[in-house]
PLY file of the C-alpha trace (Angstrom):
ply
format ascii 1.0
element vertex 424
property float x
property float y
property float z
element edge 423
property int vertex1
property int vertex2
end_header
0.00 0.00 0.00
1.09 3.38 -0.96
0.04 6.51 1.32
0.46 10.09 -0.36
-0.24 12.28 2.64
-0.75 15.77 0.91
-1.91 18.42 3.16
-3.33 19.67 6.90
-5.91 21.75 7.50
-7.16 23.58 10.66
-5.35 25.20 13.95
-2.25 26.75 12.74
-0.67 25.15 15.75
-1.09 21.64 14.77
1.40 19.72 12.87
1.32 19.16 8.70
2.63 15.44 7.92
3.40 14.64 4.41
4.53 11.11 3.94
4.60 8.27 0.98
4.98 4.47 2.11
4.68 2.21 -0.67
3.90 -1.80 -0.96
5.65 -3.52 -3.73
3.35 -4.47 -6.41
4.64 -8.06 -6.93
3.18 -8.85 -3.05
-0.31 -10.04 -3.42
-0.90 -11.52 -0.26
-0.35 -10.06 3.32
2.79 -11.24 4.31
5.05 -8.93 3.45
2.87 -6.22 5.62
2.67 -5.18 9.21
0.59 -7.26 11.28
-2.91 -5.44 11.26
-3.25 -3.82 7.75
-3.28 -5.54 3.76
-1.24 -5.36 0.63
-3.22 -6.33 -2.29
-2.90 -3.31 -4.34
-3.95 -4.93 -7.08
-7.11 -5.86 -5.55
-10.27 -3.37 -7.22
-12.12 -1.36 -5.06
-15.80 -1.81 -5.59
-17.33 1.03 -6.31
-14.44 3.24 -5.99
-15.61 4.14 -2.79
-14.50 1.46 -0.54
-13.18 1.38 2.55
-9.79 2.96 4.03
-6.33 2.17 5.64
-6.07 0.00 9.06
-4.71 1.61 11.63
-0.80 1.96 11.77
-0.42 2.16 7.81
-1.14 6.32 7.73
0.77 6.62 10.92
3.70 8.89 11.84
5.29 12.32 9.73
7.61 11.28 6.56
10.89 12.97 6.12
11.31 16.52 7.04
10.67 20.26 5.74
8.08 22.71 6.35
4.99 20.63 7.06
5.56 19.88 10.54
7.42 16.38 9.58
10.04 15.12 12.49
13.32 16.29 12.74
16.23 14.62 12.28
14.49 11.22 11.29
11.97 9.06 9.18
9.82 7.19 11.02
9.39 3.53 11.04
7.07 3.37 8.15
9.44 5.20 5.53
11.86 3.29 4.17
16.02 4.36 4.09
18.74 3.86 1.52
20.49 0.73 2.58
23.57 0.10 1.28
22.53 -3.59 -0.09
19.46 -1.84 -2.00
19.13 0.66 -4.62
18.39 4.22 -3.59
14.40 4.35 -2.09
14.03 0.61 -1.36
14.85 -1.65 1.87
15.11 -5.19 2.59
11.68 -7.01 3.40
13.11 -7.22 7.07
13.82 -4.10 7.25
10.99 -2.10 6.41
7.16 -3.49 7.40
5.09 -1.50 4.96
6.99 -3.79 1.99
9.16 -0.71 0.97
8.67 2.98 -0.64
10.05 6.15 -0.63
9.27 9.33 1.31
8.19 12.57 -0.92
6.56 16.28 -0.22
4.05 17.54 -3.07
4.22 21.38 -3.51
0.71 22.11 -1.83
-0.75 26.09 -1.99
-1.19 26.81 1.91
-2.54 30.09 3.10
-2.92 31.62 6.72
-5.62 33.46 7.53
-5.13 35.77 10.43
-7.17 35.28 13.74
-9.45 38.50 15.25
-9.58 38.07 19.17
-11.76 40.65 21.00
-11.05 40.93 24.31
-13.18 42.29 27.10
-11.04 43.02 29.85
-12.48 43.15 33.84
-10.90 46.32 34.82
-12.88 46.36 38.53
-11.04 47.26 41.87
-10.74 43.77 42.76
-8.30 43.38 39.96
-5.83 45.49 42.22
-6.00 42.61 44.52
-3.25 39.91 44.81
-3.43 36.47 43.30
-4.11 33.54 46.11
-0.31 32.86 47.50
1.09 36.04 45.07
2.06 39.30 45.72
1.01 40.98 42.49
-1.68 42.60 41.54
-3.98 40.60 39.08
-3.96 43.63 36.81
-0.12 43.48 36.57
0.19 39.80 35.67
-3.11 39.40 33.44
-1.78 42.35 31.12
1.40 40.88 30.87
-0.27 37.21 30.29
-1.97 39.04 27.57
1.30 40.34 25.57
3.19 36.87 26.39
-0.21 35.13 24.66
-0.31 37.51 21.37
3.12 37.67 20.78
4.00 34.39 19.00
1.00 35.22 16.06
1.12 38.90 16.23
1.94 38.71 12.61
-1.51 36.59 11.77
-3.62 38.02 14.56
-6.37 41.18 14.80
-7.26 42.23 18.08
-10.14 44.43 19.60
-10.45 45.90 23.22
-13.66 47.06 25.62
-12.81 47.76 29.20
-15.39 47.16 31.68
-15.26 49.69 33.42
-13.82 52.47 33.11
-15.24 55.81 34.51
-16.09 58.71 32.66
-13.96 60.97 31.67
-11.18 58.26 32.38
-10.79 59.60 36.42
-11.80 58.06 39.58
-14.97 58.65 41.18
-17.09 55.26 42.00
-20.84 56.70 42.62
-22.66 55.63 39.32
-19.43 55.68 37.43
-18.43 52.67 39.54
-20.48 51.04 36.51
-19.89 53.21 33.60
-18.31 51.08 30.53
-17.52 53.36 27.17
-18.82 52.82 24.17
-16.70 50.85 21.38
-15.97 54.20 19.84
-14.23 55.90 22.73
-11.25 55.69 24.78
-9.53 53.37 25.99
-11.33 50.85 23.85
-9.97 49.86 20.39
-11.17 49.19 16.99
-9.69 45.80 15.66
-5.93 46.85 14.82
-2.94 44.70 13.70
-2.09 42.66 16.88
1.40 44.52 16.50
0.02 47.91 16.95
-2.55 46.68 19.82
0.36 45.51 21.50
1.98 49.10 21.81
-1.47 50.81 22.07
-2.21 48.04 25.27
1.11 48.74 26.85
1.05 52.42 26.93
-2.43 51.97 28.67
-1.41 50.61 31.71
1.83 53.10 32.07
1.89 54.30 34.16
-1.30 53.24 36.29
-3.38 54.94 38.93
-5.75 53.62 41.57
-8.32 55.40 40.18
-8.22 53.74 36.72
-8.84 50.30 38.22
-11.49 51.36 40.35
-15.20 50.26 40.10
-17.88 47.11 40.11
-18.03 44.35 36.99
-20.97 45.57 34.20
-20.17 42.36 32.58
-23.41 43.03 30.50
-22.79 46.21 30.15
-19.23 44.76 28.73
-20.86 42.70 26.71
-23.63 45.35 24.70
-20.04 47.36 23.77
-18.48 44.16 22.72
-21.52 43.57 20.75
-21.51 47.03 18.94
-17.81 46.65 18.17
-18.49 43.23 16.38
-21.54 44.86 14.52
-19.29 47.40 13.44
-16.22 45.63 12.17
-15.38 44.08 8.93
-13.42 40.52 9.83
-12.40 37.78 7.41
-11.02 34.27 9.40
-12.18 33.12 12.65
-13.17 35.58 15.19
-13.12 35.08 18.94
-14.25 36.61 22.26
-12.53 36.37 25.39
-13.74 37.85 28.48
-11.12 37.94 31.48
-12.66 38.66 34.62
-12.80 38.04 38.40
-16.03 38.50 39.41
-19.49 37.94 39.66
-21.34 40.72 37.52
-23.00 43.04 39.81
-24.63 46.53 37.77
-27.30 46.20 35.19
-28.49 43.02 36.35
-30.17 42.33 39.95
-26.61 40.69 41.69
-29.41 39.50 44.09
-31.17 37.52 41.65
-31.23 33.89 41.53
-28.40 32.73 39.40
-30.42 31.48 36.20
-31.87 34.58 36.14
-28.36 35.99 35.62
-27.52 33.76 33.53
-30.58 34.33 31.12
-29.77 38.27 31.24
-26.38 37.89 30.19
-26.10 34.97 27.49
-28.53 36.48 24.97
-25.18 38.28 23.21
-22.78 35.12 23.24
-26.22 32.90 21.31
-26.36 35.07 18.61
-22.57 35.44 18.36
-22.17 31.93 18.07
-24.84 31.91 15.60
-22.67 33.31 13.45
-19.65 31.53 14.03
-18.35 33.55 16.83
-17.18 31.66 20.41
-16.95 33.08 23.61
-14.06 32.08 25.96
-14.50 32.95 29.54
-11.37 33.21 31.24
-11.86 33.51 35.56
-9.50 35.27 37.55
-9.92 34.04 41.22
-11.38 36.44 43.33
-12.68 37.51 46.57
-15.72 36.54 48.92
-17.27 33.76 50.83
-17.57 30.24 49.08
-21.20 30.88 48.38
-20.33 34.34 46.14
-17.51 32.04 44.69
-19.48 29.40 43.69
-22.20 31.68 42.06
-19.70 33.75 40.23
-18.41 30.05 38.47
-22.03 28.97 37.64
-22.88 32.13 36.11
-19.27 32.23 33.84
-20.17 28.64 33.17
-22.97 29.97 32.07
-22.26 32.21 29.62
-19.36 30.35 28.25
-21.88 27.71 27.16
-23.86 30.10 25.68
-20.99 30.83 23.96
-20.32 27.67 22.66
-17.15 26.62 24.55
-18.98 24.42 27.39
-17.61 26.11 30.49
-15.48 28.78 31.37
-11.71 28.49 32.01
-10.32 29.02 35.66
-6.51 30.24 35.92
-5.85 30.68 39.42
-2.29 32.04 38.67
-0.77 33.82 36.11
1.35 30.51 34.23
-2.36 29.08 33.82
-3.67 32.59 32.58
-1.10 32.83 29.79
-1.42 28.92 28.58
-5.28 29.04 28.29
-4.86 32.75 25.86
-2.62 31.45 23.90
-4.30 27.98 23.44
-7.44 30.26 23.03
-5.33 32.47 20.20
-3.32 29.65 18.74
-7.27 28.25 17.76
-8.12 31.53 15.43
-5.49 31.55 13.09
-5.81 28.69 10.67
-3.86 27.23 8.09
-5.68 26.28 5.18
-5.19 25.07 1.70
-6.44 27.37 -1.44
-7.12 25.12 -3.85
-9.70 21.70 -4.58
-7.33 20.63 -7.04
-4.62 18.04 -5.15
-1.82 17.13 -8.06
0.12 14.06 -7.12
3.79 13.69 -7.33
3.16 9.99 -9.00
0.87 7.91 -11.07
-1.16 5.45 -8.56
-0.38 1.58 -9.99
-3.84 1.03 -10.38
-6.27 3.67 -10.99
-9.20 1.79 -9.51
-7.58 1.51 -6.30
-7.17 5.13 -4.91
-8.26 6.01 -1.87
-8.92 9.71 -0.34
-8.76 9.90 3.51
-9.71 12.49 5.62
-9.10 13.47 9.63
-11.65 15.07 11.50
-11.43 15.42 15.17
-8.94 12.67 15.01
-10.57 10.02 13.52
-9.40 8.95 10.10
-12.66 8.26 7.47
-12.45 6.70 4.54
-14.46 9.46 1.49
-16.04 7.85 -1.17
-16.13 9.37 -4.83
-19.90 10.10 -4.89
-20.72 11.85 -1.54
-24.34 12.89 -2.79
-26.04 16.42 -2.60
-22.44 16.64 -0.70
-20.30 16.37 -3.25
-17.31 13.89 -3.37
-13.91 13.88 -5.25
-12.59 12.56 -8.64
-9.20 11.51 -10.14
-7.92 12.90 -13.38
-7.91 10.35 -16.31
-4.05 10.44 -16.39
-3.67 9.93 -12.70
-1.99 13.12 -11.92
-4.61 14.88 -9.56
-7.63 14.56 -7.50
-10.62 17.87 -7.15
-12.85 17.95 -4.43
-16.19 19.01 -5.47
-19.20 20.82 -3.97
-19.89 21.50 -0.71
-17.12 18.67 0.54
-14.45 21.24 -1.08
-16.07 23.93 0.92
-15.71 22.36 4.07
-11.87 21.32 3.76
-11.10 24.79 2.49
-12.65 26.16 5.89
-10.44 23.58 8.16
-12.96 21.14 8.93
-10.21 18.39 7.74
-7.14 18.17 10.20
-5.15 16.20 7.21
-6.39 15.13 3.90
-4.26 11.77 2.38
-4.15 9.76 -0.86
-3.75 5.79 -0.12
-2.73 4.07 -2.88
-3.61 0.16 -2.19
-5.96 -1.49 0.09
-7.39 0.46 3.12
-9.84 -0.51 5.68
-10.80 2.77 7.59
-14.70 3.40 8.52
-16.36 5.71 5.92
-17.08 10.00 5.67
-20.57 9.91 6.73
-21.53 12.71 3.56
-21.76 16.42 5.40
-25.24 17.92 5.77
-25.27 20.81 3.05
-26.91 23.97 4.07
-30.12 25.00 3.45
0 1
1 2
2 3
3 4
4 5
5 6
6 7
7 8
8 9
9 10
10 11
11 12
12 13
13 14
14 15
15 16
16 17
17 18
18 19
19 20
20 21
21 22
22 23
23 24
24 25
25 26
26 27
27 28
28 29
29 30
30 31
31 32
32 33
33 34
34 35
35 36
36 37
37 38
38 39
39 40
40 41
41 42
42 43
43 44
44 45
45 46
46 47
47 48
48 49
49 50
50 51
51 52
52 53
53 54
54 55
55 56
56 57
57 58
58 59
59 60
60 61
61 62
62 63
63 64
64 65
65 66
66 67
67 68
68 69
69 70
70 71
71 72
72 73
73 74
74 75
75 76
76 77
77 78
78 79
79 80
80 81
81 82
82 83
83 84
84 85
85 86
86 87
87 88
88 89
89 90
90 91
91 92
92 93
93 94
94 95
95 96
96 97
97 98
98 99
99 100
100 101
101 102
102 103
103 104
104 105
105 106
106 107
107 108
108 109
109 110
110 111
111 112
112 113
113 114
114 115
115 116
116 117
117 118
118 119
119 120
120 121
121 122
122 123
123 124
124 125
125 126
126 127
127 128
128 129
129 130
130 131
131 132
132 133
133 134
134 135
135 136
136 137
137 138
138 139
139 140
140 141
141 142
142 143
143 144
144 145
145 146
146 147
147 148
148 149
149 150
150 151
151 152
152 153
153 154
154 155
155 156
156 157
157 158
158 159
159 160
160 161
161 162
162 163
163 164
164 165
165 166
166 167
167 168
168 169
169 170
170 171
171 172
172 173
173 174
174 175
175 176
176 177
177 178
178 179
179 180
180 181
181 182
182 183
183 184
184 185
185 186
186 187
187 188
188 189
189 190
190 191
191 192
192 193
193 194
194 195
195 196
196 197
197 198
198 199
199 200
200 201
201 202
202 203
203 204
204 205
205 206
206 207
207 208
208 209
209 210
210 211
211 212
212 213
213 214
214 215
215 216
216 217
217 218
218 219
219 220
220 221
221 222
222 223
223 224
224 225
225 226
226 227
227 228
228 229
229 230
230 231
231 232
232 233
233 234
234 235
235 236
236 237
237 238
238 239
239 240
240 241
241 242
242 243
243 244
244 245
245 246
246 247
247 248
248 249
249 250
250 251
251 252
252 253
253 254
254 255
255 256
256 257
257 258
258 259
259 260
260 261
261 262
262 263
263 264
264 265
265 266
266 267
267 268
268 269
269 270
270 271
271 272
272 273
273 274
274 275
275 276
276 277
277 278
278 279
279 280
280 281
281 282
282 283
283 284
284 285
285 286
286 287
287 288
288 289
289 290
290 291
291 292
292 293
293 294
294 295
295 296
296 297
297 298
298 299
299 300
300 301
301 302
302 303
303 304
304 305
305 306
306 307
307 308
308 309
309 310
310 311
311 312
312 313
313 314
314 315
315 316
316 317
317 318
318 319
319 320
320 321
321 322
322 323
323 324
324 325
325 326
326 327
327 328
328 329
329 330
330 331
331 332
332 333
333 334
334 335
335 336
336 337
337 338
338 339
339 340
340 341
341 342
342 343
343 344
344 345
345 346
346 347
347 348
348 349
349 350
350 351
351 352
352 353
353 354
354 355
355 356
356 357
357 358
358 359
359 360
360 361
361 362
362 363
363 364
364 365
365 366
366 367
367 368
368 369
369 370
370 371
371 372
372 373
373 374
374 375
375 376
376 377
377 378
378 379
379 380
380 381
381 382
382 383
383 384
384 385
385 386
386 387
387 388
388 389
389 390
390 391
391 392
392 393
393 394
394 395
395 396
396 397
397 398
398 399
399 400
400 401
401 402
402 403
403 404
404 405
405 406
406 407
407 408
408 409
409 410
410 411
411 412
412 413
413 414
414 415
415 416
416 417
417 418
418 419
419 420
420 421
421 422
422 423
């Protein structure tokens, strides 16, 4: 069996392997194979859908170069130059997938940049110090926040509310305790290159006065200037919210109220931003109070992060935890994807009949047959030399819902692509 991997789709994060391992055509039973998997390529496929690769045969990154392949290696499963073969073949013994060669097809990748709108708890509480720390929460969290956006400032957008900041931008409490600005005044920022938010974000908080941290958490209040920023911003790529906060929200809505009544007030915004493809990370700080005001504040984040669409919300009781979750967070809205439908391969498959395309999604490799319905499918060129992805089957792997996309050459036994809904 022969295994073209071509290309990975998704988190820009996540690692790209391109690998070839080839069966020898003259083997036409399985015991020149690994344990587990077949080599019959010259067995026909019914249908040319079929089924896919056993486990082990896709396995492991070939070679090395730019698509996250191991370095300084080959894995088991691509063959070396021995110096009792020719070049690109191995002894039976040696090699268990009956020999090959390891190659990486030029492949048109793009990355689309990442938008990541923060809304940022700026209440007096964040002047307090973390459990067993001696900085302020304000001082660590902003710093978390440049040691997240760093790595991808190159591929990443980022917007800014504050909530809250007082009028006028001076101290006072009274009813500016709850006072959050809109989108389009200071301190909060349009979506900017994550480079110049990065400047703009530093220069905030130096130097810092009492008064500009002072105040109660208008999450919702937050959460209608978030929503006006969104509604006002053109954004290509994924687009994410994070709220960072260490409270329970306690303006607008009756802090008195039972919790699902909370709850229902504030996840309104976060539904209809998921509805359009838009999560909602909630990111808790810990903070003050008696277990019964802790416990309150987690069910009501938990609330609103599923709303959001991300389940729960995130606790990061120090600052290490604060700045792994943003950047996991951040690492997830920049993608990597591939701009065309058209896959060229680097060889002629041995037997036209038998080529298999194999997908990973969420992990699990699927086995796509040809004819995927209303869904579309895939075809190979006459000659051999390339495969398109049709209809709405193309769409999804050009929006990242593939982790890799492979060609097997050979027999494969993987479960099949159940076909994608298309939408209405």
């Amino acid at each position: 069996m022969r295994v073209v991997s071509i290309f990975g789709v998704g988190s820009l994060i996540a690692a790209l392997a391109i690998q070839l391992a080839a069966c020898s055509g003259d083997k036409s039973s399985d015991d020149g194979c690994r344990a587990g998997t077949r080599c019959n390529p010259a067995a026909p496929k019914a249908g040319g859908g079929g089924s896919s690769a056993a486990g082990g045969t896709t396995g492991g990154s070939g070679g090395t170069g730019d698509f996250g392949n191991s370095e300084g290696g080959v894995p088991m499963n691509i063959p070396q130059d021995d110096a009792s073969t020719g070049p690109g073949e191995t002894t039976e013994a040696d090699n268990p997938l009956c020999g090959g060669h390891a190659v990486e097809p030029m492949i048109e990748m793009e990355t689309i940049p990442g938008n990541i709108l923060l809304v940022f708890d700026k209440s007096g509480s964040m002047t307090d110090p973390w459990s067993g720390g001696t900085n302020e929460k304000w001082i660590d969290a902003k710093q978390a926040v440049v040691d997240a956006i760093m790595p991808l400032q190159a591929n990443l957008n980022v917007g800014l509310i504050f909530f809250p900041h007082p009028a006028g931008g001076g101290g006072g409490g009274g009813s500016d305790s709850c006072y959050v600005p809109p989108h389009t005044a200071a301190p909060q920022m349009n979506f900017t290159p994550a480079a110049d938010f990065l400047v703009a974000w530093n220069a905030f908080w130096a130097p810092v006065v009492s008064d500009d941290v002072e105040g109660n958490t208008p999450l919702s209040e937050g959460l209608q200037a978030a929503d006006a920023l969104l509604q006002s911003a053109t954004l290509e790529g994924t687009t994410t919210v994070v709220v960072i906060t260490d409270g329970a929200p306690n303006c607008s809505n009756d802090d008195e109220a039972a919790v699902a009544d909370q709850i229902a007030y504030l996840d309104d915004l976060p539904t209809a931003w998921l509805m359009n493809g838009i999560k909602t990370h909630v990111v808790g700080l810990p903070g003050g109070g008696d277990p019964d005001e802790t416990q309150e504040m987690i069910d009501i984040l938990n609330g609103v992060a599923a709303a959001g669409g991300t389940t729960q919300h995130i606790s990061a009781a120090n600052p290490a935890v604060l700045q792994t979750e943003l950047a996991a967070i951040i690492g997830m809205s920049v993608t990597s994807n591939f701009t065309s439908c058209s896959i060229g391969l680097p060889e002629k498959p041995p037997n036209l009949d038998d080529v298999h395309l194999v997908v990973v999604e969420a992990g699990v490799e699927q086995d796509v047959a040809n004819d995927l319905g209303a869904s579309g499918g895939w075809t190979l060129a006459a000659d051999g030399s390339e495969i398109v992805l049709e209809g709405h089957f193309c769409d999804l792997a050009k929006q990242g819902q593939y982790e890799k996309i492979s060609v097997v050459f050979g027999c494969v036994e993987l479960p099949p692509l159940d076909p994608p809904p298309v939408p209405e």
